[in-house]
Backbone bond lengths (Angstrom), bond angles and torsions (degrees), N, CA, C in turn:
res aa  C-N    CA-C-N  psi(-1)  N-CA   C-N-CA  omega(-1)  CA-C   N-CA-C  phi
1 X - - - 1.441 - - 1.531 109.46 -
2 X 1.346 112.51 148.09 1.226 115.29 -171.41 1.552 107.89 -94.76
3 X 1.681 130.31 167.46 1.021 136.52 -159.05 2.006 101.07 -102.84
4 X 1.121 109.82 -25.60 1.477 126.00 166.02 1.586 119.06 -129.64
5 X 1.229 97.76 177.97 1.975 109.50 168.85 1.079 94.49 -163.51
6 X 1.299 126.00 143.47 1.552 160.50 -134.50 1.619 103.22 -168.79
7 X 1.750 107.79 94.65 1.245 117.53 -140.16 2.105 90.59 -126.13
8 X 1.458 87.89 112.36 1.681 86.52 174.54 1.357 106.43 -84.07
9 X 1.624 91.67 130.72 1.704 109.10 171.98 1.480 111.30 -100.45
10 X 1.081 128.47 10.90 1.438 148.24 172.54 2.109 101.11 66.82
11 X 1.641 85.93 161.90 1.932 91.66 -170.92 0.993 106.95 67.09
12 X 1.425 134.28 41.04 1.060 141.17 -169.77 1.485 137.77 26.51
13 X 1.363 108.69 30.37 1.386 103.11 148.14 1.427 126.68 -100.17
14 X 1.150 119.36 178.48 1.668 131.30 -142.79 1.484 108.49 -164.12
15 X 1.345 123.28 135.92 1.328 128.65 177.37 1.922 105.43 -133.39
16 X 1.246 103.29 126.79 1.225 93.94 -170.37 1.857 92.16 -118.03
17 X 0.958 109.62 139.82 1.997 138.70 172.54 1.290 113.50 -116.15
18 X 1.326 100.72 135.60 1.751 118.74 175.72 1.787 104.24 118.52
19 X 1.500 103.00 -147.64 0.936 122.44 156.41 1.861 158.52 -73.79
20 X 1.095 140.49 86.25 1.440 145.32 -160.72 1.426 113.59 -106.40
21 X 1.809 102.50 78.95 1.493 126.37 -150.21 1.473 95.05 -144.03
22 X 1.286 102.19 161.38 1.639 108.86 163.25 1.721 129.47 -59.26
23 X 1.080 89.69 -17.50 2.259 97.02 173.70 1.663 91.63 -83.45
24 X 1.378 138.85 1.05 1.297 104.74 -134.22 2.139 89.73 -151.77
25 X 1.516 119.74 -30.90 1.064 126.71 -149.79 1.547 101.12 -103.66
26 X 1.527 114.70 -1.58 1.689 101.97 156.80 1.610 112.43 -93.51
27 X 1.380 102.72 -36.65 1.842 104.63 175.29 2.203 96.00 -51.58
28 X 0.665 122.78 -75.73 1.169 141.82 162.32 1.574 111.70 2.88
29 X 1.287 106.45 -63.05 1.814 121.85 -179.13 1.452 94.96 -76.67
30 X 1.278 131.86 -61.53 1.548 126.33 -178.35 0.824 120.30 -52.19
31 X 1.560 129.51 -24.04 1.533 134.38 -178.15 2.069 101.39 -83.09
32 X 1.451 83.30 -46.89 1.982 75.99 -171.54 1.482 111.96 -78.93
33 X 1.518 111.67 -10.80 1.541 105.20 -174.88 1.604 108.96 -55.69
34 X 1.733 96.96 -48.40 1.284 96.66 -174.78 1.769 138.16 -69.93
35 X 1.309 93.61 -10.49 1.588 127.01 -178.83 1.588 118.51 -92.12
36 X 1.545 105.29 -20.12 1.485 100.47 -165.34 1.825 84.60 -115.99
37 X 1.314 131.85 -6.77 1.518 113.22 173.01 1.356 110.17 -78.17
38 X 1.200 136.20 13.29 1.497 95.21 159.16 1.495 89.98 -128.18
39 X 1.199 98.71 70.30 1.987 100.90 155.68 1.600 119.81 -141.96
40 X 0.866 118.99 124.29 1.423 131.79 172.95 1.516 121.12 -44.67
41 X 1.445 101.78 -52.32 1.858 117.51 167.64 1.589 106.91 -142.53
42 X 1.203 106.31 151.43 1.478 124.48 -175.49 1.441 99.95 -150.50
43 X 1.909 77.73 153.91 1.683 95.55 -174.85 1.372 100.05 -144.68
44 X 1.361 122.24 114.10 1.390 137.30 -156.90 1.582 91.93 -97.26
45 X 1.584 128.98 144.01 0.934 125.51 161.93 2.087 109.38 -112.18
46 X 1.183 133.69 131.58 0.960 107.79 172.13 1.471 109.10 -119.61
47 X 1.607 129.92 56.97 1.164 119.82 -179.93 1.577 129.70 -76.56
48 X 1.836 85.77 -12.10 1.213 95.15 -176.96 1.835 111.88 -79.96
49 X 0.877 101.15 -8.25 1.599 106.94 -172.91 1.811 131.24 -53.44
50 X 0.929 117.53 67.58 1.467 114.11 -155.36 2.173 100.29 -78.73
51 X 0.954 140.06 -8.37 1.263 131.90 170.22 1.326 119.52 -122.07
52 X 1.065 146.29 104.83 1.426 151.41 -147.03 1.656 113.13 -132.56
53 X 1.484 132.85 136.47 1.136 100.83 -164.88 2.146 80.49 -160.43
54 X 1.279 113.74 -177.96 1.313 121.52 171.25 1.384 114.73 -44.83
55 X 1.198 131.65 -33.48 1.510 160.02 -153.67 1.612 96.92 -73.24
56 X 2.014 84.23 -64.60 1.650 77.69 174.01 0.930 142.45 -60.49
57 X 1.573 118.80 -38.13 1.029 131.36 -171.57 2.150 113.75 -75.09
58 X 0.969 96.01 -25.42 1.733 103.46 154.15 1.760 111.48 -61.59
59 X 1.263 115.29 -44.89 1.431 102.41 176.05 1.328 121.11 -73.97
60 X 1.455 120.01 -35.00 1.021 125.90 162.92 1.848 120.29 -28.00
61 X 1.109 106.74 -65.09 1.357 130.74 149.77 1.247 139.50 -31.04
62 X 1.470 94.89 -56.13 1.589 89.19 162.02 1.561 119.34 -91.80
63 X 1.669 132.62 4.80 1.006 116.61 160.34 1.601 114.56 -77.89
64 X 1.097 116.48 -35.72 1.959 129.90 162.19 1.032 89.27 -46.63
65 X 1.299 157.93 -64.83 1.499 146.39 -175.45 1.189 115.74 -54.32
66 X 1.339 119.76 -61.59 1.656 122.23 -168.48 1.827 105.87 -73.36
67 X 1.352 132.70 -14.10 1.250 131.25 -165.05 1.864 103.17 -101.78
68 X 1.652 102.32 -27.56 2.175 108.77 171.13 1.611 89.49 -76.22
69 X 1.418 131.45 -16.58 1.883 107.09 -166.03 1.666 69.95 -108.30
70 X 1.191 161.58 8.63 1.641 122.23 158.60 1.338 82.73 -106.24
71 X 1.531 161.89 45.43 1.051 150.22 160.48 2.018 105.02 58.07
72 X 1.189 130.28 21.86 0.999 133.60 151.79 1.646 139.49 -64.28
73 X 1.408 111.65 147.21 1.716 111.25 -172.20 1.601 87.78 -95.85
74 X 1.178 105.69 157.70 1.531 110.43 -178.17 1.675 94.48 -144.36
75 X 1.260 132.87 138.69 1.347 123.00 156.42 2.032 109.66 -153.72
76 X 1.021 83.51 140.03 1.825 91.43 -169.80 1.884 112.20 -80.81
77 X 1.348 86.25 -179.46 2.099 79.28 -179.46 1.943 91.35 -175.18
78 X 1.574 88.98 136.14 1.407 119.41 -171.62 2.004 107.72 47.97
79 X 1.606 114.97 61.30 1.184 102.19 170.83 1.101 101.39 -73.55
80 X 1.697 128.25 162.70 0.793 158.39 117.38 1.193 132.90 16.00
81 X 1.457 129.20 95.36 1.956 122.31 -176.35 1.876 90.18 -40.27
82 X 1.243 127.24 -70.68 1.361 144.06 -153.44 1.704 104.48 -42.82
83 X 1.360 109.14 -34.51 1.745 127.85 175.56 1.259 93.25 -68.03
84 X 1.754 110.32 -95.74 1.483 89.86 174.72 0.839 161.36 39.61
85 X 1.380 116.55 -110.69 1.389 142.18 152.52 1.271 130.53 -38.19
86 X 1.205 116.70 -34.81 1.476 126.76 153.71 1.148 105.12 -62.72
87 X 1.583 133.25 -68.99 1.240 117.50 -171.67 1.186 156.55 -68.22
88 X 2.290 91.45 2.29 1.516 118.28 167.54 0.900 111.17 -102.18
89 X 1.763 125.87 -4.66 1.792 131.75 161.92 1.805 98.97 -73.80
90 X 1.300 128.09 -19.13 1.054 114.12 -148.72 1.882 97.92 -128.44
91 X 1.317 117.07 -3.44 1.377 142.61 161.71 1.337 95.30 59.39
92 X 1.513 121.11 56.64 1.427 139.42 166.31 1.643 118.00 -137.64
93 X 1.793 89.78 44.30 1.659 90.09 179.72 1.578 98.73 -95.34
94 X 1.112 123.58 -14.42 1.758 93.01 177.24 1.033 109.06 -102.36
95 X 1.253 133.31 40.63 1.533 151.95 133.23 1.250 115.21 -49.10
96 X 2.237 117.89 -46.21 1.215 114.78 178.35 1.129 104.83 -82.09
């Protein structure tokens, strides 16, 4: 069993469940790389996300990275207090 699922809702949105941790956030990028190139804009939901950790919040990041080099809109929905917080300890919240 897997530690997440990364669930196409088609038109490119996406809801991802489980975990967005370091065991968990390279399976994670390999799975959406291939899922999120052929979209123009995406809208990630992560409500399902119950473990959240620095890890994630690096992927987070690097999908905002990989979606400005295909000229893509990217925007997230219900992150995580646990994201967050990292990313106002780490003064890279308007990143999300």
């Amino acid at each position: 069993m897997s530690d997440f699922e990364l669930k196409d809702k088609g038109e490119g949105r996406f809801a991802l469940q489980g975990a967005m941790s370091f065991t968990t956030a390279q399976n994670i990028l390999k799975q959406s790389e291939r899922a999120f190139a052929r979209h123009g804009a995406l809208e990630i939901d992560l409500a399902g996300v119950g473990k959240a950790d620095s890890a994630g919040l690096a992927l987070i990041i690097e999908w905002k990275s990989q979606a400005s080099a295909r000229g893509a809109d990217i925007r997230f929905r219900n992150v995580p207090e646990s994201l967050l917080a990292i990313a106002r300890t780490s003064e890279v919240q308007d990143l999300i």
